[in-house]
mmCIF file of the N, C-alpha and C atoms, coordinates in Angstrom:
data_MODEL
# 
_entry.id   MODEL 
# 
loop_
_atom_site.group_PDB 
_atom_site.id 
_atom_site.type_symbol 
_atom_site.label_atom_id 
_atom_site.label_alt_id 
_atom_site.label_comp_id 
_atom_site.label_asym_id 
_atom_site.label_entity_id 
_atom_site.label_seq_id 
_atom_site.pdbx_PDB_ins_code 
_atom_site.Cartn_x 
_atom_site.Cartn_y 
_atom_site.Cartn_z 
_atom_site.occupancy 
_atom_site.B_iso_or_equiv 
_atom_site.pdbx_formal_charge 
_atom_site.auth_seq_id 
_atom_site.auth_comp_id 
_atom_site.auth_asym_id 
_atom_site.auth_atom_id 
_atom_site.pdbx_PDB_model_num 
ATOM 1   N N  . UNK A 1 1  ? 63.296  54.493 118.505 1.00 0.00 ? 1  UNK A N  1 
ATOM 2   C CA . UNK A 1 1  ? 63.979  55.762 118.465 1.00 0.00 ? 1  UNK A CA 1 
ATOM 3   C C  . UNK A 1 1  ? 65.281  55.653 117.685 1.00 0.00 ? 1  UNK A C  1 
ATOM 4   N N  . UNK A 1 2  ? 65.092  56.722 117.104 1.00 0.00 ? 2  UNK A N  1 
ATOM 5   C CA . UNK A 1 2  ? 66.729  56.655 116.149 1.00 0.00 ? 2  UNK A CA 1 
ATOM 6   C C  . UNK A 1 2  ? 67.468  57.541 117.101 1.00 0.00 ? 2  UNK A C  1 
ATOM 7   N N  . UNK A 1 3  ? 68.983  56.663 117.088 1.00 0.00 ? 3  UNK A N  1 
ATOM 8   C CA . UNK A 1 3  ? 70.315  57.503 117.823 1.00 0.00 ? 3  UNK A CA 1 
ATOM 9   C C  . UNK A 1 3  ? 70.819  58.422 116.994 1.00 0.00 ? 3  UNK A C  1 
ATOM 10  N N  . UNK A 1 4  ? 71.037  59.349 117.355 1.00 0.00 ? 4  UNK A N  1 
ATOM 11  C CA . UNK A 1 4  ? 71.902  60.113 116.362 1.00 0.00 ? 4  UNK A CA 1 
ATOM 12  C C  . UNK A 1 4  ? 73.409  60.592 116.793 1.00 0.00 ? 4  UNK A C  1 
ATOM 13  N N  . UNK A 1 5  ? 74.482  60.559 116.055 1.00 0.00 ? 5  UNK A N  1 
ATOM 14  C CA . UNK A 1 5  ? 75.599  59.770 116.673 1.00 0.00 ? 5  UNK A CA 1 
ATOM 15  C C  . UNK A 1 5  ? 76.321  61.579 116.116 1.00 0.00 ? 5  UNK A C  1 
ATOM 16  N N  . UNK A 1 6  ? 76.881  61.808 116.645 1.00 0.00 ? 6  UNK A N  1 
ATOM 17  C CA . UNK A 1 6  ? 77.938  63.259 116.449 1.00 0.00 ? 6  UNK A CA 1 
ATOM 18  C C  . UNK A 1 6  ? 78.620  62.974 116.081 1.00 0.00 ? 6  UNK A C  1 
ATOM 19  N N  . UNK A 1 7  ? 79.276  63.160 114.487 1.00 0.00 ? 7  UNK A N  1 
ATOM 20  C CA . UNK A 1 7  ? 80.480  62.640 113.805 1.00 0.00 ? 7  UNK A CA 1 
ATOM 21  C C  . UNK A 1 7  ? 80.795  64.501 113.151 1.00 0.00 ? 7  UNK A C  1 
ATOM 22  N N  . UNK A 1 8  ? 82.386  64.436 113.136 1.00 0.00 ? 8  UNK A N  1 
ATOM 23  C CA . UNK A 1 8  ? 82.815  65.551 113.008 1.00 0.00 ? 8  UNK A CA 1 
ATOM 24  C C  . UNK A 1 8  ? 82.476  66.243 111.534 1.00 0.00 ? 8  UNK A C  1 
ATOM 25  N N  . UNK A 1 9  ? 82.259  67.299 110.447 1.00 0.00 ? 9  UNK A N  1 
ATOM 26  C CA . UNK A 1 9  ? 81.880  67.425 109.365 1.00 0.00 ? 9  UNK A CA 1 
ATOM 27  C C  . UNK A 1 9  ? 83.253  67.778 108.958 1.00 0.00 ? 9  UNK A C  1 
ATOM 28  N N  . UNK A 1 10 ? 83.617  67.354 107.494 1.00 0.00 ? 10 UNK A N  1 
ATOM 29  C CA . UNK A 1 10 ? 85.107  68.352 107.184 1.00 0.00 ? 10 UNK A CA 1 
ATOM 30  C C  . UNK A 1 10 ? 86.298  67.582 108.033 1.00 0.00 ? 10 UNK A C  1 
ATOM 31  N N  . UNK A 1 11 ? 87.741  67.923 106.675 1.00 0.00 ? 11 UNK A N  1 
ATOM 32  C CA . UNK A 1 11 ? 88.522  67.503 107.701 1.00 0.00 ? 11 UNK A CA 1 
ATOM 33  C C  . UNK A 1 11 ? 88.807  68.289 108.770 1.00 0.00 ? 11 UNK A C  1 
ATOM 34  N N  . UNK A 1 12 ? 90.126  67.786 109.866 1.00 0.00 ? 12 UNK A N  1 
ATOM 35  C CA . UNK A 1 12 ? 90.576  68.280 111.358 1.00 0.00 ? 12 UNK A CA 1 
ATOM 36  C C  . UNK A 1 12 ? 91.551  69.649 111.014 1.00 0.00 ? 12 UNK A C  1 
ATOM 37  N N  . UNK A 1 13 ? 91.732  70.403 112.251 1.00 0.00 ? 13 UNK A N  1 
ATOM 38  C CA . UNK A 1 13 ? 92.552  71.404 111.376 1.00 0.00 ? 13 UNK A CA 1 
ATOM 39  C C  . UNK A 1 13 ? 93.601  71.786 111.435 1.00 0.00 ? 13 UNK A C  1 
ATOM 40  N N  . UNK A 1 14 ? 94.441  71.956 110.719 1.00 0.00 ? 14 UNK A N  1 
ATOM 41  C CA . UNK A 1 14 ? 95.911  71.467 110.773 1.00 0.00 ? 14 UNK A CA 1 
ATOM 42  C C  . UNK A 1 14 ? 96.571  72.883 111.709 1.00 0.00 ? 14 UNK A C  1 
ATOM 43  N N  . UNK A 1 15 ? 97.240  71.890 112.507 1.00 0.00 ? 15 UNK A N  1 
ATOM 44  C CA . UNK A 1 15 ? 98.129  72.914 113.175 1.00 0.00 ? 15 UNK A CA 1 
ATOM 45  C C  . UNK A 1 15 ? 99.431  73.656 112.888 1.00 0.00 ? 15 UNK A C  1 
ATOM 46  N N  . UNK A 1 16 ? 99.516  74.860 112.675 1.00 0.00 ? 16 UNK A N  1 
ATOM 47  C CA . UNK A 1 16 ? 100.799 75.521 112.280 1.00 0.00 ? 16 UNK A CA 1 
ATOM 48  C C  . UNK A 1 16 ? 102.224 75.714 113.164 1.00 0.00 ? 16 UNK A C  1 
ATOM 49  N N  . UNK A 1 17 ? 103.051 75.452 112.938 1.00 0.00 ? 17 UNK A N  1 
ATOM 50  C CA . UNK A 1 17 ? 104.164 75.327 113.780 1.00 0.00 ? 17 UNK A CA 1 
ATOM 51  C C  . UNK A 1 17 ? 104.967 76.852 113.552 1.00 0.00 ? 17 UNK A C  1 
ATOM 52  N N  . UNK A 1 18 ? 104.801 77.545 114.163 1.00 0.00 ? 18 UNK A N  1 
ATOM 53  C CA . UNK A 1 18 ? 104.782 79.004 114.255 1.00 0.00 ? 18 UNK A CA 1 
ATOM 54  C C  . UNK A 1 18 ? 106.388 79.339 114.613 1.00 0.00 ? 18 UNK A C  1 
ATOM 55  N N  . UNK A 1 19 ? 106.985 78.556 114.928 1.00 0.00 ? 19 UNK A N  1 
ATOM 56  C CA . UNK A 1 19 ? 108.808 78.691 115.188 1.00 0.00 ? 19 UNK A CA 1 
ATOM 57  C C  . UNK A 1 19 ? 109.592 77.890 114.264 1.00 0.00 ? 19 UNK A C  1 
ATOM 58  N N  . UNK A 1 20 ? 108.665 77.133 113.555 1.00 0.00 ? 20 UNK A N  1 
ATOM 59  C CA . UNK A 1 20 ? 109.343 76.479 111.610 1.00 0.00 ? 20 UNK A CA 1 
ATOM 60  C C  . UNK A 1 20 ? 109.506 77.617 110.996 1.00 0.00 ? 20 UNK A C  1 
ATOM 61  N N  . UNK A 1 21 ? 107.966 78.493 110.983 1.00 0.00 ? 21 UNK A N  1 
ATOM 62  C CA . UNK A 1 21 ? 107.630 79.747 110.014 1.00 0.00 ? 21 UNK A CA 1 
ATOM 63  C C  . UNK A 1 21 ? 108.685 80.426 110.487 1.00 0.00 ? 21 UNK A C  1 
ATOM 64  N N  . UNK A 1 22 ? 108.454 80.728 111.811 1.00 0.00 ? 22 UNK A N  1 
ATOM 65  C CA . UNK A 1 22 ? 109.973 82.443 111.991 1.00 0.00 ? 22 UNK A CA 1 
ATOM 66  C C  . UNK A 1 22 ? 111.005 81.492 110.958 1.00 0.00 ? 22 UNK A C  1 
ATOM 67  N N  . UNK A 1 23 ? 111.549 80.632 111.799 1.00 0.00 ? 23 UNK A N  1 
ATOM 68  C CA . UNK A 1 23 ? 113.120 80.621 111.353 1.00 0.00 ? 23 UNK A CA 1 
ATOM 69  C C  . UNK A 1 23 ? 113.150 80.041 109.714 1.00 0.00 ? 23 UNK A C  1 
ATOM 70  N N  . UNK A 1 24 ? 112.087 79.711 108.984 1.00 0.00 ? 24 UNK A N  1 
ATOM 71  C CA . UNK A 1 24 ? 112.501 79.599 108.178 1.00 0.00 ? 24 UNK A CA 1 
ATOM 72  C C  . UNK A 1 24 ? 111.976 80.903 106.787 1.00 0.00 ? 24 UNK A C  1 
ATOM 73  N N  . UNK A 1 25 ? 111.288 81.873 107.745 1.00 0.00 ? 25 UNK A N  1 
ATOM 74  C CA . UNK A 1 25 ? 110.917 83.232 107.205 1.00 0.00 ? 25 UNK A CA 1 
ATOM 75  C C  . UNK A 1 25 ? 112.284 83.785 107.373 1.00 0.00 ? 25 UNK A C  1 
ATOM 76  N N  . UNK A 1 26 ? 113.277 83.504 108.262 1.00 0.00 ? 26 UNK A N  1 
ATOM 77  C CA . UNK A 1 26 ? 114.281 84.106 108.575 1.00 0.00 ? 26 UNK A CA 1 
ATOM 78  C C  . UNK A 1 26 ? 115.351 84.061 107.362 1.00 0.00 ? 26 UNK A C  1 
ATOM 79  N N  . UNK A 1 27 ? 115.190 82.561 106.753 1.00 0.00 ? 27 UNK A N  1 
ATOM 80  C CA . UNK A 1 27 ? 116.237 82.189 105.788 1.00 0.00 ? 27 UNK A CA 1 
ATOM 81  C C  . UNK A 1 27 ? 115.297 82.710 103.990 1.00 0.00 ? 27 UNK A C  1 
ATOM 82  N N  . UNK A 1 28 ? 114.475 83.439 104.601 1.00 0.00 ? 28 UNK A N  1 
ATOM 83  C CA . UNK A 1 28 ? 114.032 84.187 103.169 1.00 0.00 ? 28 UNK A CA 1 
ATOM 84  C C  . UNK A 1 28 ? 113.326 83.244 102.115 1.00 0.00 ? 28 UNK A C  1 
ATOM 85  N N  . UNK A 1 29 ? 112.710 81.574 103.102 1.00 0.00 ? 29 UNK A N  1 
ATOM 86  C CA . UNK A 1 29 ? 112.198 81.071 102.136 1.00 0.00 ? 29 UNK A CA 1 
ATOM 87  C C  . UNK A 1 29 ? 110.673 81.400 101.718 1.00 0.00 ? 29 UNK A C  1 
ATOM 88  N N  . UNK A 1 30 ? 110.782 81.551 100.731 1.00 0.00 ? 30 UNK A N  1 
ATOM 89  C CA . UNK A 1 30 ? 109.015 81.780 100.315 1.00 0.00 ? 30 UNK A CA 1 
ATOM 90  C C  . UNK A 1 30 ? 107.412 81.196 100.778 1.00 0.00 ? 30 UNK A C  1 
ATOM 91  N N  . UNK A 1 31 ? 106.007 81.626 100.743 1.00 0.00 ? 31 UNK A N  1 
ATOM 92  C CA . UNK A 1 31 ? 104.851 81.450 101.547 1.00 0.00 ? 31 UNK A CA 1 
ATOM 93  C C  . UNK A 1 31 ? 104.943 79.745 100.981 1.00 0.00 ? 31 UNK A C  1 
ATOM 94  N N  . UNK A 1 32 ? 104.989 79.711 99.546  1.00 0.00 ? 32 UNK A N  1 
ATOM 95  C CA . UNK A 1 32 ? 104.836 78.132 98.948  1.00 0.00 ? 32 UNK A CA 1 
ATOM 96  C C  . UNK A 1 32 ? 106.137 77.535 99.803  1.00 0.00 ? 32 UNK A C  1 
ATOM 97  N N  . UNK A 1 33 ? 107.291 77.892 99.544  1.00 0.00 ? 33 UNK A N  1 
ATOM 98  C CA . UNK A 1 33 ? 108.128 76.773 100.201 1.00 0.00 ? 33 UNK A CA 1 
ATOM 99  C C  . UNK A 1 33 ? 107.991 76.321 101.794 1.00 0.00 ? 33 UNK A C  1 
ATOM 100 N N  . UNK A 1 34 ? 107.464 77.606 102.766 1.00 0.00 ? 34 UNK A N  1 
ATOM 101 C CA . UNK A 1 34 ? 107.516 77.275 103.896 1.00 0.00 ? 34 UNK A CA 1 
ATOM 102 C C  . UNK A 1 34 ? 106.168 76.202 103.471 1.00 0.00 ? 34 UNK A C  1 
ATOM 103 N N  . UNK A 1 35 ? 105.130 76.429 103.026 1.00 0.00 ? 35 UNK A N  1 
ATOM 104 C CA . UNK A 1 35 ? 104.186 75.732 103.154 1.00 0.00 ? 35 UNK A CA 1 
ATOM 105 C C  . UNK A 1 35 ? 103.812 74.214 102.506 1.00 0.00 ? 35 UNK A C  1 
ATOM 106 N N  . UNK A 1 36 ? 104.756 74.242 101.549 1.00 0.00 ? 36 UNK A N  1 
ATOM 107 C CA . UNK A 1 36 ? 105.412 72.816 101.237 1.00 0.00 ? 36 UNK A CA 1 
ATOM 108 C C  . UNK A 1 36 ? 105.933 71.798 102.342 1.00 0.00 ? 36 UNK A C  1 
ATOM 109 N N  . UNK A 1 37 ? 107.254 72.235 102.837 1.00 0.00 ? 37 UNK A N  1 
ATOM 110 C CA . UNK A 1 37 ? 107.893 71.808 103.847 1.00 0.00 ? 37 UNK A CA 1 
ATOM 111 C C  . UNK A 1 37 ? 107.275 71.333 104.767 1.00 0.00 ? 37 UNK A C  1 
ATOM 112 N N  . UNK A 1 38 ? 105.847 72.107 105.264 1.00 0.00 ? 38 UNK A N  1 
ATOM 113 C CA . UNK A 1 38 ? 105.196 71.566 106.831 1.00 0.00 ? 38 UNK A CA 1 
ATOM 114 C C  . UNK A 1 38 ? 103.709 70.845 105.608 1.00 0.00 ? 38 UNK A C  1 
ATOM 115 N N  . UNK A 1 39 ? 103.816 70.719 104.853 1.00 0.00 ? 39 UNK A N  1 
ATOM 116 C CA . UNK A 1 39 ? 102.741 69.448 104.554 1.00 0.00 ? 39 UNK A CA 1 
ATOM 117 C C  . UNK A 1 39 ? 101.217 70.466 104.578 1.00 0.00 ? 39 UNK A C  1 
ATOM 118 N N  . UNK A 1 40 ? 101.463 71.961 104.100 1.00 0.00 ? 40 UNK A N  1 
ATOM 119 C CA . UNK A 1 40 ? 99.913  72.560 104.287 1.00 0.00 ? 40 UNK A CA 1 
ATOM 120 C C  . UNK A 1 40 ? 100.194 73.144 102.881 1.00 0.00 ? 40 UNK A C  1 
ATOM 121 N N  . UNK A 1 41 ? 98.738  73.476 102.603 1.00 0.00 ? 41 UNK A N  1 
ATOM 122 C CA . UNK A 1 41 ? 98.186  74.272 101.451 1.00 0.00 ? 41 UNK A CA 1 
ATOM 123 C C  . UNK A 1 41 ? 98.313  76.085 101.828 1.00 0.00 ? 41 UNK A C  1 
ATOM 124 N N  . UNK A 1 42 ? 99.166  76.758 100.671 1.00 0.00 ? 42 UNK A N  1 
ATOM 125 C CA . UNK A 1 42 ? 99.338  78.019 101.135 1.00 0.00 ? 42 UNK A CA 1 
ATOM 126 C C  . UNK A 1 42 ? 98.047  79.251 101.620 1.00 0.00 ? 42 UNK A C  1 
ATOM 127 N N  . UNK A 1 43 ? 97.081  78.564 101.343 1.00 0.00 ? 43 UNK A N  1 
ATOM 128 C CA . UNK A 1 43 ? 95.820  79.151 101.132 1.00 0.00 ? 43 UNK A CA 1 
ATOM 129 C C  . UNK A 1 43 ? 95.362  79.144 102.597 1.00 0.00 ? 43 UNK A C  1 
ATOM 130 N N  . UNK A 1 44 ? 95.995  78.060 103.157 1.00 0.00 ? 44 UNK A N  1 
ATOM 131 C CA . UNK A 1 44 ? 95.887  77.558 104.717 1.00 0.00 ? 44 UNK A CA 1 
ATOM 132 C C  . UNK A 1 44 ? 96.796  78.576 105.476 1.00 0.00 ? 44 UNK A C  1 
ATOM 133 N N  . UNK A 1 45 ? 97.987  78.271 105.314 1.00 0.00 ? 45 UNK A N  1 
ATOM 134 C CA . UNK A 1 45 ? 98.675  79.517 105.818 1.00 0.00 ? 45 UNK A CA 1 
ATOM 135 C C  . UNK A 1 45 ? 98.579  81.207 105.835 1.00 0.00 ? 45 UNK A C  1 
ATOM 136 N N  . UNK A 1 46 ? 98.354  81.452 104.290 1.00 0.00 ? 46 UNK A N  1 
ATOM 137 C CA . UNK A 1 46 ? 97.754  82.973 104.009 1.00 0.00 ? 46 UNK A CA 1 
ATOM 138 C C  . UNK A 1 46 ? 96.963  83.233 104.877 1.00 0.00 ? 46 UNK A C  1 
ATOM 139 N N  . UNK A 1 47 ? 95.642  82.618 105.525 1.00 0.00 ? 47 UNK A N  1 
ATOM 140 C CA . UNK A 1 47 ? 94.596  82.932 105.971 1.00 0.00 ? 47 UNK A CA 1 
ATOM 141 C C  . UNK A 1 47 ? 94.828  83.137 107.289 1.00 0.00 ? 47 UNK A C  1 
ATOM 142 N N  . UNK A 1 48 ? 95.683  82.714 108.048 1.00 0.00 ? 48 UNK A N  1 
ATOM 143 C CA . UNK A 1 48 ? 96.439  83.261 109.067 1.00 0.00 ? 48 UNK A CA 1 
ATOM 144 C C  . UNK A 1 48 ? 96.749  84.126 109.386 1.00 0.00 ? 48 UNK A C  1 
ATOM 145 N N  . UNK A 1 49 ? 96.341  84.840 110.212 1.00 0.00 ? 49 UNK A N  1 
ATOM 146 C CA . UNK A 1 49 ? 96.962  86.558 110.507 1.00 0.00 ? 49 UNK A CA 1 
ATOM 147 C C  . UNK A 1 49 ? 98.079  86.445 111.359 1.00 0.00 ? 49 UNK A C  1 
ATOM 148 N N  . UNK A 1 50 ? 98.178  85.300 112.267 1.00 0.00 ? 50 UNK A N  1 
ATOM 149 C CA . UNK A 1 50 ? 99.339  85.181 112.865 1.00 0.00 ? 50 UNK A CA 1 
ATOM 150 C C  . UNK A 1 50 ? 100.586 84.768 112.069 1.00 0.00 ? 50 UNK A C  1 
ATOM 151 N N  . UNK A 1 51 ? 100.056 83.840 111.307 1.00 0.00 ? 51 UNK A N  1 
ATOM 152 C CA . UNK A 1 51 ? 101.541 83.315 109.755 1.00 0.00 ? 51 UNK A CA 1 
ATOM 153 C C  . UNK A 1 51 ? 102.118 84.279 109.099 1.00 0.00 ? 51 UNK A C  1 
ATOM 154 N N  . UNK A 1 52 ? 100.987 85.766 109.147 1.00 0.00 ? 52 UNK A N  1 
ATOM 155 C CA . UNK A 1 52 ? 101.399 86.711 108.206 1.00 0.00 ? 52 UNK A CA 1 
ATOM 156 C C  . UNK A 1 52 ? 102.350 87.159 109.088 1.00 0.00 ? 52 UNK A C  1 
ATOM 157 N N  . UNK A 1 53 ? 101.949 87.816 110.565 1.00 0.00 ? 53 UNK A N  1 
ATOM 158 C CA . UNK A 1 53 ? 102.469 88.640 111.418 1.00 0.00 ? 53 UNK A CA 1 
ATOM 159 C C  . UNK A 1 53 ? 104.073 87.916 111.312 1.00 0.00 ? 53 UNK A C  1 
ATOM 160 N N  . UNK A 1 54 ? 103.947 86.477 111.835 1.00 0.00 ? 54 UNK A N  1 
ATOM 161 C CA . UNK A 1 54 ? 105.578 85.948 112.420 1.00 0.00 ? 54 UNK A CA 1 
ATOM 162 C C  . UNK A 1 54 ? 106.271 85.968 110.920 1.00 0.00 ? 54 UNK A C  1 
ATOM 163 N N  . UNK A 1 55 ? 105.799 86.065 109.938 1.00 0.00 ? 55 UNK A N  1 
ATOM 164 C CA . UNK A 1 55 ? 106.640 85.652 108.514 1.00 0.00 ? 55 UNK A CA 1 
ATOM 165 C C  . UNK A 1 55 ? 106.980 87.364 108.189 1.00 0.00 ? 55 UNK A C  1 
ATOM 166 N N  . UNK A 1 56 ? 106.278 88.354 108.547 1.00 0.00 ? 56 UNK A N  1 
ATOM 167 C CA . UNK A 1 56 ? 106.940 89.588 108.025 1.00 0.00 ? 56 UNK A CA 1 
ATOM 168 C C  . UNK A 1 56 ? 108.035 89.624 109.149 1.00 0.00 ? 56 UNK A C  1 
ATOM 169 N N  . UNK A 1 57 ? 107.752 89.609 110.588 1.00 0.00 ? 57 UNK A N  1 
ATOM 170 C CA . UNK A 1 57 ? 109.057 89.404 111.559 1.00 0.00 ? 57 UNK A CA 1 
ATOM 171 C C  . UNK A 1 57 ? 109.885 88.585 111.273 1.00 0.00 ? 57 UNK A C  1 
ATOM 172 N N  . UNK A 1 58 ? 109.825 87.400 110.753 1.00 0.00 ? 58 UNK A N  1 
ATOM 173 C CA . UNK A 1 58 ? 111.392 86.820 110.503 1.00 0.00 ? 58 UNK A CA 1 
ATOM 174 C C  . UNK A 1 58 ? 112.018 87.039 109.030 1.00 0.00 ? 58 UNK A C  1 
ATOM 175 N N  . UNK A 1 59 ? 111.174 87.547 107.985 1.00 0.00 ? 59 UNK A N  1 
ATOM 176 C CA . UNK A 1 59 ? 111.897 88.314 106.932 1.00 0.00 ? 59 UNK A CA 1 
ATOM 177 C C  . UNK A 1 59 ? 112.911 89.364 107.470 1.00 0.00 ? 59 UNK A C  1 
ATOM 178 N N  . UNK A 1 60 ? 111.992 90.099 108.038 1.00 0.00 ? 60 UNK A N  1 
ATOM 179 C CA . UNK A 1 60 ? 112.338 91.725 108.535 1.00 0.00 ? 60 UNK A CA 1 
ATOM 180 C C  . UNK A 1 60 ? 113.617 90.751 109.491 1.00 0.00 ? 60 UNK A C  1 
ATOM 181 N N  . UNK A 1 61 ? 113.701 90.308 110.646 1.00 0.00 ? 61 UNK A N  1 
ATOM 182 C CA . UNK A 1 61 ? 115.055 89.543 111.096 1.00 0.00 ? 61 UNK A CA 1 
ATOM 183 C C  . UNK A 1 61 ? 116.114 89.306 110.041 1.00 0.00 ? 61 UNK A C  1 
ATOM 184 N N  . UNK A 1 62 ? 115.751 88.627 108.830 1.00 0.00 ? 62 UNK A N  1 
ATOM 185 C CA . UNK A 1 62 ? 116.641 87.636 108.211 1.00 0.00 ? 62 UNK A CA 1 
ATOM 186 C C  . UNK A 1 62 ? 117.561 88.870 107.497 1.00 0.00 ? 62 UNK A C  1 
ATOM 187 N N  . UNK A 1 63 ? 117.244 90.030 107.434 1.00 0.00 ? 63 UNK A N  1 
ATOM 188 C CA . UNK A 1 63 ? 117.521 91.132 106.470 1.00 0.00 ? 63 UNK A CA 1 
ATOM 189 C C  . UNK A 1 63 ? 118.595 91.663 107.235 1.00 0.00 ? 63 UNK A C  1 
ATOM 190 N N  . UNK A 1 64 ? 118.338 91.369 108.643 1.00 0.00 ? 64 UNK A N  1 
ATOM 191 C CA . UNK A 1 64 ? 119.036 92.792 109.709 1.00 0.00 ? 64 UNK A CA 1 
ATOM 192 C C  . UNK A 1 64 ? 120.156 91.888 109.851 1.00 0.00 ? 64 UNK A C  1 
ATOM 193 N N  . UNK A 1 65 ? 120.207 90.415 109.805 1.00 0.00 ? 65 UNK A N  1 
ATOM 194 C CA . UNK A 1 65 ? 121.498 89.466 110.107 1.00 0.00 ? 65 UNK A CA 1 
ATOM 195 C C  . UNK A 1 65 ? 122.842 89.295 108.915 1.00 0.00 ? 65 UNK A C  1 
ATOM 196 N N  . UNK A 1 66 ? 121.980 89.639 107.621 1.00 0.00 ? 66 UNK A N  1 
ATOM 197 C CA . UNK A 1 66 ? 123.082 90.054 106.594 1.00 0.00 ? 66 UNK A CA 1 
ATOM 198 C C  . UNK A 1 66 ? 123.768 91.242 106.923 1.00 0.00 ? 66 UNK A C  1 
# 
């Protein structure tokens, strides 16, 4: 009998740090720079509906503190 062994397909999936994004959506830095900084591909982040949601809230913040 052959074993057949469960190995994962694709890489693991990267976790977003969702209070980097506010505060640094806050300081008006851009989708590439936040997504530089935490080591992801913006394509990774875009696809996020939550990255979108917290990054228009801490723009929209960063605006009201000037």
């Amino acid at each position: 009998m052959v074993k057949i062994i469960n190995k994962p397909i694709g890489r693991p999936n990267q976790e977003v740090d969702y209070a980097e994004v506010y505060k640094l959506s806050m300081l008006h830095c851009t989708v590439s720079e936040i997504a530089t900084s935490m080591g992801l591909n913006e394509k990774t982040l875009a696809a996020s509906f939550d990255f979108q949601e917290i990054y228009k809230k801490g723009t929209d913040d960063g605006k009201k503190s000037l």
